[in-house]
N, C-alpha and C positions, 0 to 999 in steps of 0.2 A: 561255494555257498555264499560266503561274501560278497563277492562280487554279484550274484543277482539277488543279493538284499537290497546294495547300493542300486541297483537298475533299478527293484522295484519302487524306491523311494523316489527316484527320480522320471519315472513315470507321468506322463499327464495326467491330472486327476481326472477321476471317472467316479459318480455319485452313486452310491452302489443303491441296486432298486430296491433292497428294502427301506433305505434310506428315504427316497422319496413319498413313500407310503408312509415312515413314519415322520416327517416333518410336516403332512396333514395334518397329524395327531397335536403336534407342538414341539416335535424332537427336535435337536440340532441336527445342523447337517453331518454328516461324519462322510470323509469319502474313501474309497478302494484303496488306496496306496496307505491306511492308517491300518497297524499293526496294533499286537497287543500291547497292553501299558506293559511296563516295568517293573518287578515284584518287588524291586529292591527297598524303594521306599517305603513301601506296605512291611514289607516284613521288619523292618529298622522299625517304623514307629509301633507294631505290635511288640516288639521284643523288649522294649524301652519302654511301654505299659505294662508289661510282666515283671520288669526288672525295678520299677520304682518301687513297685508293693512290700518289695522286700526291704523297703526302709522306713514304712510304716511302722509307730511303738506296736507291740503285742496287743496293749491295751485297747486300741479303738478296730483292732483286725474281730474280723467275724470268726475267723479259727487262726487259733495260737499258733499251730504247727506253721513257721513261715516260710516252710518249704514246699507243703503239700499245693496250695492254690497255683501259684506257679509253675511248679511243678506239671501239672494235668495241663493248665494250659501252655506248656511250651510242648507238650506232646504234641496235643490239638495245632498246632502252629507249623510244629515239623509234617505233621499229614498235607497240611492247606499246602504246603512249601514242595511235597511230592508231586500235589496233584498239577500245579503251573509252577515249576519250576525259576523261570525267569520271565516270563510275559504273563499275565494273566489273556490268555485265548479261549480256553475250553471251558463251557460251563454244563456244572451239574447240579443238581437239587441239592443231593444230598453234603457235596463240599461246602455250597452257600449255602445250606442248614448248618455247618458244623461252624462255618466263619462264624454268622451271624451268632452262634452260641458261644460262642470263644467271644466275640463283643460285648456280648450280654455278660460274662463273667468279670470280665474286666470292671465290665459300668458297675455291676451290681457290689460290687469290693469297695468301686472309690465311692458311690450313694453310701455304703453302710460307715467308711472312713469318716465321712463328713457328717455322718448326723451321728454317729458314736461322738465325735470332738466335738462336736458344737453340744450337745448333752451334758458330756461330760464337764464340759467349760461353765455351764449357765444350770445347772444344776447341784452342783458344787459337790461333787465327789472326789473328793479328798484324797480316797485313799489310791484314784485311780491315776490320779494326777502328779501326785507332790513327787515324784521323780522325773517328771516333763519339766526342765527347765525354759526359758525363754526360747531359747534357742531352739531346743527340741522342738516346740510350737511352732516355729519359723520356717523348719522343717518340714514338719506334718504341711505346713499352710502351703509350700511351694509342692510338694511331692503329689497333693490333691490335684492342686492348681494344673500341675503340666498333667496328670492323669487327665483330667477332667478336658485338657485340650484335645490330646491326644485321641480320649473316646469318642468325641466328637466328631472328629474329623474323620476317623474309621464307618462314625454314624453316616455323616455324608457321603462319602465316598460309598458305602453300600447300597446305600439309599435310595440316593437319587435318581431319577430317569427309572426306577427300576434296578439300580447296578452298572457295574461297567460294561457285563457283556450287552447289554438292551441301551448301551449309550453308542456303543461303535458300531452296531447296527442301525440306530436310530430309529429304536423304537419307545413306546412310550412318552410320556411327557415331560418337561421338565422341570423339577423342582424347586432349582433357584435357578436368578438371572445372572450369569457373570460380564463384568463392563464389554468382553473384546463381543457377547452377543447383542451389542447393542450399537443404534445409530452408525453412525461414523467407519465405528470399532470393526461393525459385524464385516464391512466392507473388506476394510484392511485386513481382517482374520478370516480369509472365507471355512479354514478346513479348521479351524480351530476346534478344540473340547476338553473341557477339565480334565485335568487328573489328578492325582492323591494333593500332589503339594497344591493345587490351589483350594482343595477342603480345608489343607490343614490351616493355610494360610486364613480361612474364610473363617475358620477354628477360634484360631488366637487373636484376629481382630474383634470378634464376638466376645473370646473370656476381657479383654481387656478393654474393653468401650463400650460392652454392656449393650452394645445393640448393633445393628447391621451397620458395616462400611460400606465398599463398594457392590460389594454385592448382596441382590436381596431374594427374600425366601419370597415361593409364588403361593404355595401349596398351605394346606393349614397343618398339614407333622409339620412341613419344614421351618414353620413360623412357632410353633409351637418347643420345636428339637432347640432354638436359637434361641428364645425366653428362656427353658429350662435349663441350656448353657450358663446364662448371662447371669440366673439366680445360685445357680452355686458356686461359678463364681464371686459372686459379690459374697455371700456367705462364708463361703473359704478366708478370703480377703476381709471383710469385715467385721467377722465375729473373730478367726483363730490366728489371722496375723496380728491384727490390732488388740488382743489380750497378751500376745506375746510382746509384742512392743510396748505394752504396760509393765511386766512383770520387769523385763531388761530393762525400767527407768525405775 
């Protein structure tokens, strides 16, 4: 079985025909000898979004119990982990219904994280607060922050083209422009096509410069997904780190 994994990689490429039909549309090219991505990534940074929550104070959590949200979703998680095991290859409705509700729990946890703290900070509840030291604030500010990357990057990587499976078929259109599909690049990359790590990478240059680096959003979600990035970062950062580094001076 190895060995004609390694044959098929080394393969002459061949543009698989639905390919060609969807690079009409605006798809990248994807060709025959490309396999499904790798789960491993995907599930690292899902479980590393479940697992920060649980260092969230009580206070700015939407349900106290800090076991329960996590909880349900690392079930949800081990299901998606049954269905593609180590590639993601097979697609079904109902598992990309369950993903995308397993992201939406995520998002919806750190949205309420961050406007509970930013309330709580600028409205001055006293009683909600005065066992949040600096530090603890510094905390919440980074555990938002990498949340807030993290969902992001799960948003793109679901997102775009459609998803991964309508990206290795090459169908649909593209979302954002990444450098190696462009000029020069597109040459030197003929079989190239995102995957997780360059979301996440597209992710954390957006939470930390506040607007597009190398690569840019086409569509109006994805320019839209990359603003509402960039604003709570800047919020995280702006209002809950920088009252903590008041209170620590």
């Amino acid at each position: 079985m190895a060995g004609s994994g390694w044959r098929r990689r080394l393969r002459p490429t061949e543009v698989v025909g639905a390919t060609v039909e969807g690079v009409g549309k605006g798809a990248n090219l994807v060709y025959g000898t490309v396999v499904g991505e790798s789960r491993v990534p995907l599930t690292l940074a899902v479980a590393a979004a479940i697992a920060l929550q649980l260092l969230l104070p009580r206070s700015i959590k939407l349900i106290h119990e800090p076991w329960l949200l996590p909880s349900l979703q690392g079930a949800v998680l081990v299901a998606l982990i049954a269905s593609n095991p180590f590639k993601i290859q097979r697609e079904s409705p109902r598992v990309r219904a369950l993903g995308l509700a397993l992201l939406g729990a995520i998002a919806f946890n750190d949205i309420v994280g961050i406007v509970r703290m930013v309330d709580l900070l600028l409205n001055g509840h006293d009683a909600s607060i005065k066992d949040l030291s600096g530090t603890d604030l510094i905390r919440v500010a980074v555990v938002l922050w990498l949340t807030n990357i993290l969902v992001f990057a799960l948003a793109f990587f679901e997102l775009d083209q459609g998803g991964p499976f309508k990206r290795r078929v090459g169908e649909g259109r593209a979302d954002f422009q990444f450098p190696q599909q462009t000029g020069d690049l597109a040459e030197k990359w003929p079989n190239w096509r995102p995957t997780f790590v360059d979301y996440l990478y597209l992710s954390f240059t957006n939470s930390t410069s506040f607007s597009p680096t190398d690569t840019m959003p086409l569509s109006h979600w994805a320019k839209m997904a990359m603003m509402s990035e960039g604003a709570s970062a800047l919020v995280t950062i702006g209002v809950i780190a920088a009252r903590a580094v008041n209170i620590l001076h």
